[in-house]
Phi, psi and omega in degrees: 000144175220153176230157185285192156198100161258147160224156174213157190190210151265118162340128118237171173298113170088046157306313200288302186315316197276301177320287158019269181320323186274338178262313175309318176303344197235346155099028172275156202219109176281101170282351188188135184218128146247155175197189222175117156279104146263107162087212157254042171279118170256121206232122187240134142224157190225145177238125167197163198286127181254018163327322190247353184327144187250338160261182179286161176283336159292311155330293181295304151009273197280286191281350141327292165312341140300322172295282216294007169264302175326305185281348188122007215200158181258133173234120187256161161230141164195155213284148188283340183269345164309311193268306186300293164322332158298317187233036154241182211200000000 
């Protein structure tokens, strides 16, 4: 199983790190990252694996999204066959 992770913000320092840090704590395994300065925007997608996640997946959700309210940043999560459903036609 995989999930999607975007974030976006204002640039600072330890962006990567601090997600990083928060998906590991919960045993999430980033398998694949693009990420981009516009301007002074900082814009990640993340593809990673919840197969082993130690919490519920509604639960990581929500605290993601709490970091990025901490930190300054939109931290979206959404489930990959949810994110696949979305962009088929």
């Amino acid at each position: 199983m995989r999930a999607v992770l975007t974030v976006v913000g204002k640039d600072t320092v330890g962006i990567l790190a601090c997600i990083s840090v928060a998906c590991a704590k919960r045993n999430v395994n980033i398998s694949d990252v693009s990420q981009t300065i516009l301007q002074d925007l900082f814009c990640m997608i993340m593809m990673c694996d919840i197969s082993r996640i130690t919490v519920p997946f509604d639960r990581f959700v929500d605290e993601m999204s709490e970091l990025g309210k901490e930190k300054g940043l939109s931290i979206h999560v959404m489930h990959e066959d949810i994110f696949n459903a979305m962009h088929t036609i």
